[in-house]
Residue frames relative to the residue before (quaternion, step in Angstrom):
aa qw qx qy qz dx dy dz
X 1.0000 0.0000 0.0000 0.0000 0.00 0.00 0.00
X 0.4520 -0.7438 0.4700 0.1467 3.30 -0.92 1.14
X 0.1728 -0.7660 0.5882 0.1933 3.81 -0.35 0.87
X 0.8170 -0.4159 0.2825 0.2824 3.61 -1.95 0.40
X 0.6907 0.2823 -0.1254 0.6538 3.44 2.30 -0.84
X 0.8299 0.0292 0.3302 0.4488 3.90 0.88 -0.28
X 0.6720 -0.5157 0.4511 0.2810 3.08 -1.54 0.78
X 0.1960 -0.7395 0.6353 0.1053 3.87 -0.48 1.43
X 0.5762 -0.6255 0.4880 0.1964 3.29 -1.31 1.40
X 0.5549 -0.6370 0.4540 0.2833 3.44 -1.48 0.40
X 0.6916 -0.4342 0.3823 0.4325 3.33 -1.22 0.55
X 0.6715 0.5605 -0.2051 0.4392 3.47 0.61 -1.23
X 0.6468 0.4276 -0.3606 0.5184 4.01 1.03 -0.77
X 0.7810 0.4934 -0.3115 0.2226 2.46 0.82 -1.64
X 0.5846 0.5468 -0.3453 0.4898 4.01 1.31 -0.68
X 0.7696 0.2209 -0.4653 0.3773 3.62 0.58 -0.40
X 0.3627 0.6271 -0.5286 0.4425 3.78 1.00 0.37
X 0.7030 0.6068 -0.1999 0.3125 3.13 0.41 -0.89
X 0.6050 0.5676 0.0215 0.5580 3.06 1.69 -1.48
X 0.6146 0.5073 -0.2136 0.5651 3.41 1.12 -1.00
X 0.7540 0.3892 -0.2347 0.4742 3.85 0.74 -0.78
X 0.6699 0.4386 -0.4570 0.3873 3.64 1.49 0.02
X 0.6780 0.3366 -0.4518 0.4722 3.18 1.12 -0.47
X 0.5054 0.5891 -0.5377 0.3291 3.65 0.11 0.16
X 0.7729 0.4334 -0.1975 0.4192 3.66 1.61 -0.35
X 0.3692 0.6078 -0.3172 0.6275 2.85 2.32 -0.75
X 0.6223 0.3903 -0.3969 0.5504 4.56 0.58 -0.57
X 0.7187 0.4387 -0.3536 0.4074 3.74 0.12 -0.57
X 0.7295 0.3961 -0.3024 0.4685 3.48 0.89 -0.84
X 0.3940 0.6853 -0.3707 0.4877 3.57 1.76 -0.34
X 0.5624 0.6010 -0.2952 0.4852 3.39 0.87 -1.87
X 0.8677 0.3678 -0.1497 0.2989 3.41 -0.42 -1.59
X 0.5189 0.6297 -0.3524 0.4584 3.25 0.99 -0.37
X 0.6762 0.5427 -0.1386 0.4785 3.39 0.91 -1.71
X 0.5549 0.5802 -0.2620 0.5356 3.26 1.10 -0.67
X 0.7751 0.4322 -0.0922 0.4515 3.52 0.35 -1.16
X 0.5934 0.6174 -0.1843 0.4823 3.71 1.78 -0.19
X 0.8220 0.3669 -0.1764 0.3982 2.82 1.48 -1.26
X 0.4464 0.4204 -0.4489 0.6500 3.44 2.19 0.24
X 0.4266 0.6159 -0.5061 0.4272 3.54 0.17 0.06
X 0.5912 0.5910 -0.1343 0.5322 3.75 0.98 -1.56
X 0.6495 0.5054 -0.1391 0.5507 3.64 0.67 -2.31
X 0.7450 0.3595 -0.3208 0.4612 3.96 0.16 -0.82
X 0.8004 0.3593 -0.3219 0.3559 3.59 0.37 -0.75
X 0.4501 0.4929 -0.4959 0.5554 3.88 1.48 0.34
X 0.5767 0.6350 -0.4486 0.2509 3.81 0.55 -0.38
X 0.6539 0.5395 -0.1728 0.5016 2.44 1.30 -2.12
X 0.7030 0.4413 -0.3296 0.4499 3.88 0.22 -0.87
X 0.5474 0.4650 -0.4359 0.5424 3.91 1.26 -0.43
X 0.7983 0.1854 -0.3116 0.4808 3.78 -0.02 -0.91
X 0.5775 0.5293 -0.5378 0.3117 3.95 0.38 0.45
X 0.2228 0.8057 -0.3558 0.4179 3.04 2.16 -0.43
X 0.9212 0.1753 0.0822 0.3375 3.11 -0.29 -2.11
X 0.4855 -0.7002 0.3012 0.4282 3.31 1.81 0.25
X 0.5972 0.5847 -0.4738 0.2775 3.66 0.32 0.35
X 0.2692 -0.8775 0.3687 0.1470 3.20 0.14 1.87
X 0.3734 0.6631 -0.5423 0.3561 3.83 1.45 -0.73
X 0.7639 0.5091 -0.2496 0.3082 3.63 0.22 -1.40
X 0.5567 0.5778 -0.3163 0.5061 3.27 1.06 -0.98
X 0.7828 0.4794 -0.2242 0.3273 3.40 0.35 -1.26
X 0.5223 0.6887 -0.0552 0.4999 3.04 1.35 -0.86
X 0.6087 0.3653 -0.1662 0.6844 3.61 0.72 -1.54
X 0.7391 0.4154 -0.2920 0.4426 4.24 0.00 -0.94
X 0.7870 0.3307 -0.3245 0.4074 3.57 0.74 0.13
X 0.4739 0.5178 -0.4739 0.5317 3.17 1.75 0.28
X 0.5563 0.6252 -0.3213 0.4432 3.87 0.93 -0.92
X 0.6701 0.5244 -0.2224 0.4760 3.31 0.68 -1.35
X 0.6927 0.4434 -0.2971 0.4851 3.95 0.99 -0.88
X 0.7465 0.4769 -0.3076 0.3473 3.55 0.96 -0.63
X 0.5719 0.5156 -0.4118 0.4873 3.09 1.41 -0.84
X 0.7531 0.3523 -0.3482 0.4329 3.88 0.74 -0.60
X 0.2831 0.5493 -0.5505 0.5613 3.97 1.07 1.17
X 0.7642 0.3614 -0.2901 0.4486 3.49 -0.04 -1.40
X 0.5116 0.7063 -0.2732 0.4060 3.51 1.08 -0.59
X 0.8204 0.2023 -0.0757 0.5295 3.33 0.30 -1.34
X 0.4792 0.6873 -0.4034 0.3678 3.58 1.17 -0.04
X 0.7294 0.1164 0.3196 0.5935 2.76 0.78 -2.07
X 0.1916 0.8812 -0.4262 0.0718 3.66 0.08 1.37
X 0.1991 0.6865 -0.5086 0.4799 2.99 1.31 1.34
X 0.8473 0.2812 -0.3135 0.3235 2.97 0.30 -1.05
């Protein structure tokens, strides 16, 4: 059956097309996540570098950025 623009894809394309764009977003949100782990990693040597030397401003500071990402990765992606 002819649509109003063109030949209308099968059911069958149209599900693995479909398929093909979640995991292609399920890799990006994969991406970002990973991303967001390894400053995760970067913040908590800070914090242990300036608890090191006692300078608590930093500490505090560095733990409430940490504290916001881990709750991104959270609400993004609560499976994991």
């Amino acid at each position: 059956m002819m649509g109003l623009f063109g030949k209308k894809k099968d059911p069958k394309e149209q599900v693995r097309e479909m398929q093909r764009k979640m995991r292609a977003e399920m890799r990006s949100l994969d991406r970002q996540v990973y991303a967001i782990q390894r400053e995760e990693q970067k913040v908590t040597k800070e914090i242990k570098e300036a608890a090191k030397k006692g300078d608590r401003e930093v500490c505090v500071v560095l733990a409430k950025s940490l504290l916001q990402s881990r709750k991104v990765i959270h609400d993004s992606c609560p499976l994991l």
